[in-house]
N, C-alpha and C positions, 0 to 999 in steps of 0.2 A: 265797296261798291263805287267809288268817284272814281277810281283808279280805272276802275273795268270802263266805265261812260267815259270818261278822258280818251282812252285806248281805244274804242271805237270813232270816237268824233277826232281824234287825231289820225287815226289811218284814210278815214275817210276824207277830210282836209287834206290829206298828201297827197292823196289820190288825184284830188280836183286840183292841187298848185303845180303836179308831176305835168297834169293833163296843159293847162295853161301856162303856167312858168317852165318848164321843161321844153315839152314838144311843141308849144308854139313859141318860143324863145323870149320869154319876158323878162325872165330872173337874169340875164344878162345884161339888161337894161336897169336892174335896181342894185344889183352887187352886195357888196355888207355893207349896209347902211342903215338907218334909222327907216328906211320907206318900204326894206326886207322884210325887220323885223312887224312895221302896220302890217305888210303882205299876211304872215302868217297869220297873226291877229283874227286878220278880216275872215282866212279860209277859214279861221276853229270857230268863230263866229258862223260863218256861213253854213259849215257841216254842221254842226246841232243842231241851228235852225231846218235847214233840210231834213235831216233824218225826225225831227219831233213832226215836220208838218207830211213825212210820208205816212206815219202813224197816226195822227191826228185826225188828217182824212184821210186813210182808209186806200192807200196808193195800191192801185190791184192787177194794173196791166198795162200796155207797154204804151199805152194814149197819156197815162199818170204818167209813166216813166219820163218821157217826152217832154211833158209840161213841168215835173221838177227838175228837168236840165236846164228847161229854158227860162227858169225861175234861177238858177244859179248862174247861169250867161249875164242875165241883166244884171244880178247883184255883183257880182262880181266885175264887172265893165264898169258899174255903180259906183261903188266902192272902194276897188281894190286895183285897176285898171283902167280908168277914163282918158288919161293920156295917149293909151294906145286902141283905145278898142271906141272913141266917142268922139273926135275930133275932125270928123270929115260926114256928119249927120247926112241926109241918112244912107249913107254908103256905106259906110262903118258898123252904122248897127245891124245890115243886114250880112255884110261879107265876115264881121268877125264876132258882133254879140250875141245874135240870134241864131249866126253859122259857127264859126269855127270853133268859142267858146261853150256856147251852146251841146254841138258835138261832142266835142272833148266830154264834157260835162255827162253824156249819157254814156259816151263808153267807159268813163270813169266809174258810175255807178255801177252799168255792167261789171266790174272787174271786182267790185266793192263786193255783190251780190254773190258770184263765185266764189270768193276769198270766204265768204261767211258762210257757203251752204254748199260744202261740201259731199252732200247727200244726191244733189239735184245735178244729174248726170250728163244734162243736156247743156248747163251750163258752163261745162266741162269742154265742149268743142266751140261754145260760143266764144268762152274765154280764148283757146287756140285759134279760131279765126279771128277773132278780132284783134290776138295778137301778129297775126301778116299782116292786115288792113291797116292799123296801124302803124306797126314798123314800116309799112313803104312809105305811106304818109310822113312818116319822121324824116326818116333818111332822103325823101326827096325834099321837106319842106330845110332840113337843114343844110343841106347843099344848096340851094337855091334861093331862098327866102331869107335867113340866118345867116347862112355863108362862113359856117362852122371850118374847122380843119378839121379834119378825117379822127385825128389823135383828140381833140378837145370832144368833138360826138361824140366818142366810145366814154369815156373820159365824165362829162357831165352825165349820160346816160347811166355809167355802171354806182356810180355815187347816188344819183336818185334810189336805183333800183335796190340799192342795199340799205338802202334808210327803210323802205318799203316792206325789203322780207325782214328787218327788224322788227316795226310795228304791226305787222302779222305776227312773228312768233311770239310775239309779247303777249298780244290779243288773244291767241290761240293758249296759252296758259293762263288765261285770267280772263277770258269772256266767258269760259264756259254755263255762268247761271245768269244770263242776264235775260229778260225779257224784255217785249215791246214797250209796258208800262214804265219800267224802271228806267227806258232813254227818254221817254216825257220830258220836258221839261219846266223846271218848277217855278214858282212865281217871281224868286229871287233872281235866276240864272235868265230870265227873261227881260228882267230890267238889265242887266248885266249886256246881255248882245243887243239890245236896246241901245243900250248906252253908247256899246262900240259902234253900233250902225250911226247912227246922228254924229257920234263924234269923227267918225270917217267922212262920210257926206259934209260937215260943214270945212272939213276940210280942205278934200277937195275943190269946194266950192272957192276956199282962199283961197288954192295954191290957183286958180283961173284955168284950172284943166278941165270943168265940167259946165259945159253952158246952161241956162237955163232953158233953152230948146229941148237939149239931149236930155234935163233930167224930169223934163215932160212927158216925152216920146216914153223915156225907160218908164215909167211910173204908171203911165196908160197899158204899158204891154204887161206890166206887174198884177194890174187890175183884172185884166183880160187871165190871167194863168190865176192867180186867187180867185176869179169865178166861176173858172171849168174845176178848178181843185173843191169848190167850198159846195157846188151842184151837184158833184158826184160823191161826196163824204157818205151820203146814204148809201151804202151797199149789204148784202148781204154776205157777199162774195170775201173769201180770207185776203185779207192784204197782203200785198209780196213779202212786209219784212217779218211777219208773222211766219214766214217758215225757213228764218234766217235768220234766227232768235229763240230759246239759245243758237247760240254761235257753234255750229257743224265745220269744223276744220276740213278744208280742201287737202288731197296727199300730197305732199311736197313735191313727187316727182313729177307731178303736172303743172305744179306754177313752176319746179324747174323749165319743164320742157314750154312752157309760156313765155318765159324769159328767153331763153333760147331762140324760140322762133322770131321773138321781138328786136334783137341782136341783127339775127341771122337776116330780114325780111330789111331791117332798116339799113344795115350795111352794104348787100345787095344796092339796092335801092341809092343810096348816096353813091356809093361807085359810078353808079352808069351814066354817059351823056345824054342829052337833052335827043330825045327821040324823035325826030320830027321838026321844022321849021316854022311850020304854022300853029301847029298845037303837038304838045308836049304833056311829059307826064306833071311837071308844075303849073301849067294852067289845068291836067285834069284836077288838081286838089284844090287849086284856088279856086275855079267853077261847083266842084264838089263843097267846100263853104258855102258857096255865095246859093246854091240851089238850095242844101238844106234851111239852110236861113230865112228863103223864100218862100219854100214851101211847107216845113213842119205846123208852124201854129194852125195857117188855115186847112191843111189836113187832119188835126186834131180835132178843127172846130166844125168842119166837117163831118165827118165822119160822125161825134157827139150828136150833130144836129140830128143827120139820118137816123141814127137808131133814133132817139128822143122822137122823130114823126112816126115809125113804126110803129113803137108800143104805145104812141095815141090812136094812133088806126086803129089797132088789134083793142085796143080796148076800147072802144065805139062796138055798140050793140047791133049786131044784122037787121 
């Protein structure tokens, strides 16, 4: 059974470094080095924590969904990424911790949630559209952003992609009995990511890449996503990964044709010139961070609020 929980909190960590180190080009900034191997550390750290606190409280729709991306944007910018995602307060944390990584982070899960519930048919074109939305996003942010060669895109790309349908097929032969309870995590394994988290943090804190501003700011917004998580834990309603558990294998020929469109939508997409002199398809993805980033949380918190005054009305006596 550690083998099958490994295999899940390691795909799902690839998912989220594919998301971050990949298509927004970090991992070429860390290379093979000792700060590679923290990187990964921190993701398998991060995915277990993740997946035990989707379960934990009870993540059931797509407001939860949101607030545990934007739970892994912080930590992960936290963590694992301060250099690049916390160094220009608070411009930074909106254009890339609460936006771009933040993103990544929910369409990551998205793809996490198909791979695992194959049953759920609607996930099934989520997963294809979010494979064009993506791939343009790639192929414009690595022409422009990056500044990739054409050969090294494909290149880093098809290397990610093939670690990835590795630790699915693995998963998919050896997820098959696992439930919600059995990814909990147990008292041992929590001192354990514990451990990594502080021994990361004071890290960072030496190497002088994380101010004590930024790791204010991060800490407040952490507090703020652990209270809309810890207020809605009371549900009655089935939690999302309760029907992604056991693990329902997706048919290969649709994460083929997912990988495909992600190819095909990114390559596309890095080929073409800069459309436009004023505005461009590279400020629409940088604009497209910088809006998410600004506006997800307080549409979360919104939204929570509104219903939460309804059913105090409705439940006031005529």
């Amino acid at each position: 059974m550690i083998i099958q929980r490994a295999l899940v909190w390691g795909l799902f960590a690839a998912l989220l470094a594919f998301g971050s180190e990949i298509l927004l080009g970090k991992a070429l900034q860390a290379g093979v080095s000792l700060e590679l191997a923290l990187k990964l550390i921190g993701y398998l750290a991060i995915s277990a924590f993740l997946i035990d606190t989707m379960i934990r409280y009870r993540v059931r729709d797509l407001l939860g969904l949101m607030t545990i991306a934007g739970v892994y944007g912080l930590l992960s910018a936290l963590l694992i990424n301060p250099a690049a995602t916390l160094f220009d307060i608070p411009r930074t944390l909106v254009t890339r911790v609460t936006g771009a990584h933040a993103l990544l982070g929910l369409e990551m899960l998205f793809v996490f949630l198909a791979l695992t519930g194959g049953h759920l048919r609607h996930l099934r074109w989520i997963l294809m559209l979010g494979a064009a939305i993506v791939g343009i996003a790639w192929g414009v942010w690595g022409r422009w952003e990056i500044q990739l060669s054409f050969e090294l895109f494909l290149a880093i790309g098809g290397i990610s992609i093939s670690v990835l349908v590795l630790l699915t097929a693995l998963l998919y032969r050896r997820g098959y009995n696992l439930t919600p309870q059995i990814l909990l995590l147990t008292r041992i394994e929590w001192i354990v990511i514990g451990g990594i988290a502080f021994g990361l943090l004071i890290l960072r804190l030496a190497q002088g890449v994380l101010s004590t501003s930024a790791l204010f700011l991060v800490l407040v917004l952490l507090g703020i996503c652990a209270a809309i998580l810890w207020f809605r834990r009371e549900t009655k309603l089935t939690p999302i990964l309760y029907y992604h558990l056991p693990i329902v294998p997706m048919r290969w020929l649709w994460i083929i044709l997912a990988i495909g469109m992600l190819f095909w939508t990114g390559s596309l997409a890095y080929q073409l010139p800069l459309l436009g002199e004023i505005f461009n398809q590279y400020l629409f993805v940088v604009y497209g961070f910088t809006l998410y980033g600004l506006a997800w949380l307080p549409t979360v918190s919104l939204i929570l609020g509104a219903r939460a005054y309804v059913r105090q009305i409705q439940a006031r006596p005529m």
